[in-house]
N, C-alpha and C positions, 0 to 999 in steps of 0.2 A: 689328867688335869681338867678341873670344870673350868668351863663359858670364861666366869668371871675372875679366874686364874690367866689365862689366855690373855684376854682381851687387854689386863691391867700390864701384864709382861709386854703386851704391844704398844700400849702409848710407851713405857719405860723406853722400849727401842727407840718408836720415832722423836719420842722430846731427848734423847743425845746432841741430836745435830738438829736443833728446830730449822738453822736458816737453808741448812741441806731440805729438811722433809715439805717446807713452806717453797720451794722454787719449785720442788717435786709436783707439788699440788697446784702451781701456777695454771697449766694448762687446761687442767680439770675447772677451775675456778673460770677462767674463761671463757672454755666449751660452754658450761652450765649460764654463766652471767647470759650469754650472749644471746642462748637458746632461750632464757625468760623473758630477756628484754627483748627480742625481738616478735616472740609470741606474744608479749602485751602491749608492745606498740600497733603491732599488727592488728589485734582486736581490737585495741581503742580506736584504728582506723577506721576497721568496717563499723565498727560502730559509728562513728562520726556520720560515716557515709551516709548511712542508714537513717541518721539525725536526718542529715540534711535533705536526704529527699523527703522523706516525713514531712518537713515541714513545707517542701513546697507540692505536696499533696500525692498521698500512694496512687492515688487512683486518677490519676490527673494525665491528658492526652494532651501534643500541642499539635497545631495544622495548621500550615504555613505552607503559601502557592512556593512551587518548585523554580527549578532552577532557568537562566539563559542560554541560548546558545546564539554565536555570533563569529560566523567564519574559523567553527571548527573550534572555538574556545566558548569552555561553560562558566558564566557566573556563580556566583553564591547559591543557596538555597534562599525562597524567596525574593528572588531577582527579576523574575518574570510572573509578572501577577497574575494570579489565575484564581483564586479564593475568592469568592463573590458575597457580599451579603445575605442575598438569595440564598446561600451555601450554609452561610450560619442559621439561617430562622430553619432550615430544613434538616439540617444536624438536629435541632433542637427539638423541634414535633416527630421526626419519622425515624428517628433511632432510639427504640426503647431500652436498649442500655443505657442511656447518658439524662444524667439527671440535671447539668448543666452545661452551658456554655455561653462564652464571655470572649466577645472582640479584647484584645490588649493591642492599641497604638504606642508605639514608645518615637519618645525624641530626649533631648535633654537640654534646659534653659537655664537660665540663670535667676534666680528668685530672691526678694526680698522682704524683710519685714524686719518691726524694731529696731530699724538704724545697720541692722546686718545682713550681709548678703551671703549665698552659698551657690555654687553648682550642683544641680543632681537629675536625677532622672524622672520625667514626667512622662505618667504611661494615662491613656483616655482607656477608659473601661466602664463594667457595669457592675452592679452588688453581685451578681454571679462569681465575679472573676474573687473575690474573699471568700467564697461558699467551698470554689473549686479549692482555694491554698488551704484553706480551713484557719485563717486567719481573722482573728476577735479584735474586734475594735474598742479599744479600753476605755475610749475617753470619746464622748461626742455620741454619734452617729452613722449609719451611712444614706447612701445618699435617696431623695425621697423620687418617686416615680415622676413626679412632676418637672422634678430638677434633671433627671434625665431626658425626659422626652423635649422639653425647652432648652436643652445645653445651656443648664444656666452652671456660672462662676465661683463653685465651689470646689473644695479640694479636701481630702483625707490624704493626712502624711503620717509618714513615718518617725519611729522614735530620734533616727540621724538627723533627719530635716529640724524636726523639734529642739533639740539640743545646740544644734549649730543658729538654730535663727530666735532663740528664745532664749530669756534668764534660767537659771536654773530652777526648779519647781514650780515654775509658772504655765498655766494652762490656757494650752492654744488657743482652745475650741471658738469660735466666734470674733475672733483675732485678724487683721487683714491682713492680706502677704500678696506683695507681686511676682508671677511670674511673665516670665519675658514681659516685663510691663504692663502686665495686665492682671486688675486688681482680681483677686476672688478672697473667698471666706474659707478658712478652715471650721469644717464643721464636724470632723472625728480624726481621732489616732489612732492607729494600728498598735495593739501588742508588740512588742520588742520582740524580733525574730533572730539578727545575730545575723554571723555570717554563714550565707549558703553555695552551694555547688560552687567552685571555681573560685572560691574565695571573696566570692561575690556580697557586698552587704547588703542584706534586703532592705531593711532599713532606711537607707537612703534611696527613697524614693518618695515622689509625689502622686496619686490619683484624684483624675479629673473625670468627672460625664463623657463616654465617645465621643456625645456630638458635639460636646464646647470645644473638646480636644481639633475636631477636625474642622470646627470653626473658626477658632483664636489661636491653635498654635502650631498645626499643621493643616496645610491642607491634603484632602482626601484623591482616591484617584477612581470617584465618581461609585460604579457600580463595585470596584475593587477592593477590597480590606488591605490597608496599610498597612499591615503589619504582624501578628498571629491570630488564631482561636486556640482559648485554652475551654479545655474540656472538664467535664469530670464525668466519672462512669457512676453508675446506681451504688458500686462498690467494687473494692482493690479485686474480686475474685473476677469481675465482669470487665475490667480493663482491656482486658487482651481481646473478649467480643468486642466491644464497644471500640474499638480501632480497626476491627476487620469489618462490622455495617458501616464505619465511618466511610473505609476506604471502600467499599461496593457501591455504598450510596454517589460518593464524590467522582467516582469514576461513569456511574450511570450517568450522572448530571451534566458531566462536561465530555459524553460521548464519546470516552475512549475504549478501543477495540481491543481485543485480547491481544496479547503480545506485545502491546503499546504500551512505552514506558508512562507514570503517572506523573501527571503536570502539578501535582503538589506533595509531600512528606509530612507523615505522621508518627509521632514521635513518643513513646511510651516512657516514662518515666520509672516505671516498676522495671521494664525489662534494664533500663540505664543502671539503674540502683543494682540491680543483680549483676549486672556485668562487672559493675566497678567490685561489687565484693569479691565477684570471684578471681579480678585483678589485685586484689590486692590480698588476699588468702594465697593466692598463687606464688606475689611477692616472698609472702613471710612466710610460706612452708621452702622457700626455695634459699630465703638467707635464714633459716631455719638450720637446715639439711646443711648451710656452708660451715653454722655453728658448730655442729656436730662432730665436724673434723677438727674441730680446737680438741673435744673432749680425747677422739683415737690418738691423737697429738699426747695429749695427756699421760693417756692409757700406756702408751710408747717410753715415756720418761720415769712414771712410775715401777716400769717394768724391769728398766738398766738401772734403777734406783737398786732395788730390789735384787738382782743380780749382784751389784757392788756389797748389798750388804748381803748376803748369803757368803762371799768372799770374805768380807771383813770378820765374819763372826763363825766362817769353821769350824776353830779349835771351840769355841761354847757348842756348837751343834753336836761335835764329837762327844763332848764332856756328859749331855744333856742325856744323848744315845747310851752314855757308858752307864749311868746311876739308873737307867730303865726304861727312857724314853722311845717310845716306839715312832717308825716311822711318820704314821698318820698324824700323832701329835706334832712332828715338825711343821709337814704341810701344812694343818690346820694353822698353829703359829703363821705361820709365814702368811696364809690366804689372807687372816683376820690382819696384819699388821698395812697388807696391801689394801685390804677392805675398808680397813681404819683412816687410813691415808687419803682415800677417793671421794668416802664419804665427807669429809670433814672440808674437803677442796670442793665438792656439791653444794656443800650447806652457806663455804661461805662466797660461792659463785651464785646460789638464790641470791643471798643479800644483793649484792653488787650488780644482781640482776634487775633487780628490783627497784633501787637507787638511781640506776642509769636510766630506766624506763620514767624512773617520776620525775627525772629531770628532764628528758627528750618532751614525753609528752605535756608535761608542763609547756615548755618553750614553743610548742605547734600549737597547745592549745585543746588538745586533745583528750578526751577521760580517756584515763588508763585503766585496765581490764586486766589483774592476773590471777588467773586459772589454777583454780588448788589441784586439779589434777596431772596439769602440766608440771606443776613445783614436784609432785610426785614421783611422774614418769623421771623427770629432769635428775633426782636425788634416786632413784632407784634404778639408772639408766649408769648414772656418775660409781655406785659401790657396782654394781655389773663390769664395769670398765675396770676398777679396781680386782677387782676377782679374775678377770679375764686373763688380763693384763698379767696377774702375779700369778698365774697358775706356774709358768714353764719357771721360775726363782725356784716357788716353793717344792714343784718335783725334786729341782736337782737338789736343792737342800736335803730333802727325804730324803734322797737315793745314795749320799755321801757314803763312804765307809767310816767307821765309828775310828779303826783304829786309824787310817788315814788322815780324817781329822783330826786327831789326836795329835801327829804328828806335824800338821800343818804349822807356819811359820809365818 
């Protein structure tokens, strides 16, 4: 018998009893769905990840004074001030890794303009700290040298501020808005950035000059920095230097001894990024690998399918045997019919794979990502299982005896 002999006799079989051979394939169909959609949610994950650090800068360091300690109980990070100004200007001239760095003050007020009010976050900073996120200011300005060393009352917001305290298509720039009651000038907007790490909208936020910030809306705690330095390194490959002179430098300066823990934390944002992907790679090879067992699942059903029909069709096996049919062609029969079976439960568990993944990630928000080599492994993983699976049906079909079958009932 040729291929295409074979093959045709195999669908004949399996469309007898389609809703028998379609529950057959249920399991395969779900192994395979679950294994695509959870490998392209899982990339669209790290990807996201990956977005999101991106945007708030590959090569970007933060350094914020360390923690409290107070009868045996530790505070937060940044609890016990120890980041000096003195600490930033010397970051900045004596670490030839770091091409910038930028005090960020944060508090959060209530502001207003055109008759509307909003909550959001007011961070005091300098044009460095856009340099460091790698953030383009699309409309306006930023701010000019004068205006910082004067703390004078201007502000650069974000596209959330903008929208919530303005008409629609109306530009801010030169616009007056109060925060905490106190007037200043929008003189640029920031590029619409979207949300980042932790769900966090970047967006919704205001910046102001350091020193207005620690004039008019917080005050300072003297020789102290309120709040973090954000860094940036010469480049993403030099991050990892540029955080180890940080930290020899910070520790010469505030005279701590070998074996002395450090009185402040520096925080790498490349190494964060790397972590979360390989947390989340980790995830999705691991409900990956749970996928998989839908498919042996599968493998297991098409296998008693196949059994039942070796049983149900004997007396044809005998028959086939008696007009010349050789062993080998029963098995093959039977392999391709189980092949047939696996495949077609692969093909249509891609789809349903792929359905579920564009609607999950749809709903997170997420691009989704799927892998033509994965569809492959996935659809060549599903007829494996099928072949596996049918081998032990189609021996015993082979090994019948012609005249026994013959007589079967």
């Amino acid at each position: 018998m040729n291929p295409l002999q074979i093959l045709v006799i195999a669908l004949r079989a399996l469309t007898r009893n389609k809703l028998r051979s379609f529950l057959t394939t249920l399991g395969v169909i779900i192994g395979v769905g679950a294994v695509i959609a959870m490998t392209a949610i899982g990339t669209g994950a790290q990807s996201q990840v990956e977005k999101s650090f991106e945007s708030m800068g590959s090569n970007m360091l933060m350094v914020r004074s360390g923690s409290s300690r107070s009868g045996g109980m530790r505070g937060g990070a940044g609890s016990q001030p120890s980041i000096t100004w003195s600490d930033l200007e010397a970051i900045k001239e004596e670490v030839p890794s770091v091409l910038y760095a930028a005090p960020v003050l944060s508090s959060t007020a209530q502001v207003m303009a055109e008759g509307q009010n909003w909550n959001t976050g007011v961070s005091g900073t300098t044009n460095d700290f856009f340099a460091i996120r790698n953030w383009e200011i699309v409309g306006g300005r930023a701010f000019e040298q004068s205006e910082l060393k004067s703390g004078a009352k201007v502000a650069i917001v974000g596209q959330t501020v903008v929208d919530n305290l303005f008409v629609p298509l109306a530009d801010p720039v030169g616009s007056q808005m109060r925060v905490a009651n106190i007037p200043f000038e929008i003189v640029g907007v920031l590029k619409k950035r979207g949300t980042g790490g932790g769900g966090h909208d970047q967006d919704d936020a205001i910046y102001i000059p350091e020193r207005t910030f620690r004039a008019k809306i917080q005050g300072g705690l003297g020789q102290f920095v309120r709040g973090m330095i954000f860094v940036g390194a010469t480049s993403k490959e030099t991050t990892s230097l540029a955080q180890a002179e940080i930290e020899a430098l910070l520790r010469e300066r505030h005279r701590i001894k070998d074996g002395e823990e450090d009185d402040f934390r520096v925080r790498n944002m490349a190494d964060m990024a790397e972590a979360m992907q390989q947390s989340t790679a980790t995830m999705t090879s691991l409900l990956a690998g749970i996928a998989l067992v839908s498919l042996v699942v599968g493998g297991i059903g098409i296998m008693n399918i196949m059994l039942v029909s070796v049983t149900e069709r004997t007396r044809e096996i005998g028959l086939r045997m008696a007009i010349g049919a050789k062993s080998f062609d029963i098995l093959t029969q039977f392999l391709v019919e189980a092949a047939v079976l696996s495949t077609i439960g692969g093909a249509l568990g891609i789809g349903a794979g792929i359905g579920v993944a564009t609607l999950l990630t749809g709903a997170f928000g997420w691009p989704m990502k799927v892998q033509p080599d994965i569809i492959l492994v996935a659809l060549g993983f599903s007829a494996a299982v099928g072949i596996g699976f049918g081998l032990w049906p189609a021996l015993k079909a082979s090994r019948l005896d012609p005249i026994q079958a013959l007589r079967y009932e």
